[in-house]
C-alpha positions in Angstrom: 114.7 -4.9 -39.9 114.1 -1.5 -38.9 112.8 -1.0 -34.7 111.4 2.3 -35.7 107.7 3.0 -34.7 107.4 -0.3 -32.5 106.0 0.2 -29.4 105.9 -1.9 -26.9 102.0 -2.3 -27.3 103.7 -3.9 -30.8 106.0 -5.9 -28.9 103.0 -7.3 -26.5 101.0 -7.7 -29.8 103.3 -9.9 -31.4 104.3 -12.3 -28.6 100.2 -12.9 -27.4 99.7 -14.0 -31.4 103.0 -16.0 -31.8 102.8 -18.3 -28.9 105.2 -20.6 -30.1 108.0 -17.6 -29.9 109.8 -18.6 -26.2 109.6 -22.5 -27.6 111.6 -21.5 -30.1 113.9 -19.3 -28.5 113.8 -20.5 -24.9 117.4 -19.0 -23.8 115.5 -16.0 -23.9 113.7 -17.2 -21.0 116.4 -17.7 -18.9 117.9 -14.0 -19.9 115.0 -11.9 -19.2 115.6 -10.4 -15.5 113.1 -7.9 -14.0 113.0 -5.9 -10.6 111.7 -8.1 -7.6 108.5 -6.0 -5.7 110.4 -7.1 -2.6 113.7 -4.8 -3.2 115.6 -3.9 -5.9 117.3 -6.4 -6.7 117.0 -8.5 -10.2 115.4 -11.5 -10.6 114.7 -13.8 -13.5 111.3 -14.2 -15.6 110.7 -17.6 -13.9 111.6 -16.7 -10.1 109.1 -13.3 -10.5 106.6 -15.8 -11.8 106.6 -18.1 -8.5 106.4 -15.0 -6.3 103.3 -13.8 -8.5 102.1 -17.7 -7.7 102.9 -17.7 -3.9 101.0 -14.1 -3.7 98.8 -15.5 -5.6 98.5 -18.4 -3.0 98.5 -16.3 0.0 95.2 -14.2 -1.4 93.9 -17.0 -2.0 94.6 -18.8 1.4 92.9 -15.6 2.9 90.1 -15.6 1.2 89.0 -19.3 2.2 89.9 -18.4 5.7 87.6 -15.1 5.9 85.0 -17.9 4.2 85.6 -20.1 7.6 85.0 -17.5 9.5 82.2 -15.4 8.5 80.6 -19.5 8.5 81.3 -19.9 11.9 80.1 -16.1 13.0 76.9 -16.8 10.8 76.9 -20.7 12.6 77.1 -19.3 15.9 74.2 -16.5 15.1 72.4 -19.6 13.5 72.5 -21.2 17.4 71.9 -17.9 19.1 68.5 -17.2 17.2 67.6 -21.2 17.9 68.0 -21.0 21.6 65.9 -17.5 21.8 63.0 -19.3 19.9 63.2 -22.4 21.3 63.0 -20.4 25.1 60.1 -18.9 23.5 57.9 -21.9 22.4 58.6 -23.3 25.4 56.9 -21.0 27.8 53.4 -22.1 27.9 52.1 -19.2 30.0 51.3 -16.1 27.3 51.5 -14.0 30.3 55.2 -14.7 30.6 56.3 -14.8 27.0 57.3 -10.6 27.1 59.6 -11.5 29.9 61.2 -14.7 28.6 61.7 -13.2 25.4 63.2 -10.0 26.1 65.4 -11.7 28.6 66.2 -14.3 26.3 67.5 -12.0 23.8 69.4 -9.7 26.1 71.1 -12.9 26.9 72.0 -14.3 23.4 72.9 -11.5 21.7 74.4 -9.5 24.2 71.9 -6.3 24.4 72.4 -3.9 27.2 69.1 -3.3 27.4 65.8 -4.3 25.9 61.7 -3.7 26.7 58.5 -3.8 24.9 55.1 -2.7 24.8 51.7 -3.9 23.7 48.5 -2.3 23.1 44.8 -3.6 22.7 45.7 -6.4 25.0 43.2 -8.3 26.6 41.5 -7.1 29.8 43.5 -9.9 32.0 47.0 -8.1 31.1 45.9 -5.2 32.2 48.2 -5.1 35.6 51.2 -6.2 33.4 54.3 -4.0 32.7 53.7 -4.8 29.0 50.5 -3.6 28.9 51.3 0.1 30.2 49.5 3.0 28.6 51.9 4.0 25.2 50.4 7.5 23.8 48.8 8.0 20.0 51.6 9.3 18.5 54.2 6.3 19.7 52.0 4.1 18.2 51.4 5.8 15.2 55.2 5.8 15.0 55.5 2.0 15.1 52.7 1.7 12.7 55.1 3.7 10.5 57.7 1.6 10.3 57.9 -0.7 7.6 61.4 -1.8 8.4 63.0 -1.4 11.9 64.5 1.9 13.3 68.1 2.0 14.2 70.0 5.2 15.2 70.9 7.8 17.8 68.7 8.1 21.1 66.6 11.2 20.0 64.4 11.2 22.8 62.2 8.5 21.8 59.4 7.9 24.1 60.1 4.0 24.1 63.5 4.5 25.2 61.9 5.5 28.9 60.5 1.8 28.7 64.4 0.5 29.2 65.8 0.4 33.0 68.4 3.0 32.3 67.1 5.7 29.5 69.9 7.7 30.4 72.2 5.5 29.6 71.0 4.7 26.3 72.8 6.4 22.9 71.7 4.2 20.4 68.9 2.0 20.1 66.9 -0.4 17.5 62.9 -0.4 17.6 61.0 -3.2 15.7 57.7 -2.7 15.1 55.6 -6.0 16.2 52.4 -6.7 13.8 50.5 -9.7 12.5 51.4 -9.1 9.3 52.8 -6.5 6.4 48.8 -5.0 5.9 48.2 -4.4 9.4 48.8 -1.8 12.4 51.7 -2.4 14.6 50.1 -3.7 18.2 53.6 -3.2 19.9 56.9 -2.2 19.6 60.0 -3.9 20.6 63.2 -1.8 21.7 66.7 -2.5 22.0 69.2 0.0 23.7 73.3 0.4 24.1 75.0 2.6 25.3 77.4 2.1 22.3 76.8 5.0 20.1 77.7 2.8 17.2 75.9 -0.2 18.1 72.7 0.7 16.3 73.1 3.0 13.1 70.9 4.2 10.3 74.0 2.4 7.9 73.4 -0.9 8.9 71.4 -3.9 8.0 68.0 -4.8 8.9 67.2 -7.8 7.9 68.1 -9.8 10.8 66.1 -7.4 12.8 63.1 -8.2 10.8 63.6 -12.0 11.8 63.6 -11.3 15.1 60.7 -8.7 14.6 58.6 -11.9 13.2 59.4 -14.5 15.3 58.7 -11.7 18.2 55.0 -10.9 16.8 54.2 -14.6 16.1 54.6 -15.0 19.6 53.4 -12.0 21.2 50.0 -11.7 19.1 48.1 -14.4 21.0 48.1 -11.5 23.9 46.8 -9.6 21.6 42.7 -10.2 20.4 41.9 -9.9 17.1 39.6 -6.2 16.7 36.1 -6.8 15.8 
């Protein structure tokens, strides 16, 4: 028979459609030597086929492992974000909630730095560092928002709400509201001094917990308008 014009596309052709060929001829098996990935040297059809298997193996064990781990990080976030709301419904003074929570998440989730501000709160907050005077046009901003801000430190008025402005270059800022229809009645801010910490790339949907669990709290300082 003539080998003219086979290719080896023929060749792979005829072995996936004739899979009783290597039965048949199975010295072939044990003839067939191919180059090792790890060196040069020649090894046969069977010994390549277990490295391919332990490879195999290995991507395999590294893949469960990355599985075990991202379930512990998300396990351990999991506990965080239950001890922050549990501090939270446990502080039966509304008065105290901004403090407990924003100290509560500083501690948690390890946030440099962290303040808020409300507006329309009612007349007996007045005095309160929460309650401080925040101009038209910041809350207008935080009305904006329909998903939290995260970025560089531009200036942002609500980054002088933080003890150390200056030393803030990145910062997150999570508008607080009753619910999707309405105005923003505060804002919540989170600086770091991190550059990177807070970036326009990343994900907010963990933000926007927190954002929720924070206005669910923080509205009863809050009157209802009209």
């Amino acid at each position: 028979m003539s080998l003219e014009g086979i290719t080896e596309a023929d060749i792979a052709n005829f072995l996936a459609n004739t899979p009783g060929f290597f039965e048949r001829h199975a010295e072939l098996l044990a003839s067939i030597q191919i180059t090792s990935p790890h060196g040069q040297r020649a090894v046969s059809l069977q010994e390549r086929q277990m490295e391919m298997l332990r490879e195999k193996i290995k991507g395999l064990e590294y893949r469960i492992m990355e599985m075990i781990r991202h379930g512990q990080e998300n396990m351990a976030l999991t506990d965080r974000l239950h001890r922050w709301t549990r501090a939270i419904l446990c502080t039966a003074e509304p008065a105290a909630l901004p403090d407990v929570l924003v100290a509560t998440l500083r501690h948690e989730f390890l946030i440099p730095q962290a303040g808020l501000r409300l507006w329309g709160t009612a007349a007996m907050h007045a005095d309160e560092v929460f309650a401080r005077d925040v101009t038209a046009d910041m809350r207008a901003f935080a009305s904006s928002l329909t998903l939290p801000y995260c970025g560089v430190n531009s200036g942002f008025e609500a980054v002088g709400w933080l003890p150390d402005p200056a030393a803030v270059l990145s910062l997150a800022m999570i508008p607080l509201r009753r619910d999707a229809q309405t105005d923003a009645f505060g804002l919540l801010v989170c600086g770091s001094p991190d550059p990177t910490r807070y970036s326009a790339e990343m994900g907010t949907e963990f933000l926007q917990r927190i954002g929720e669990i924070a206005s669910a709290a923080l509205q009863r300082l809050v009157p209802v308008a009209g």
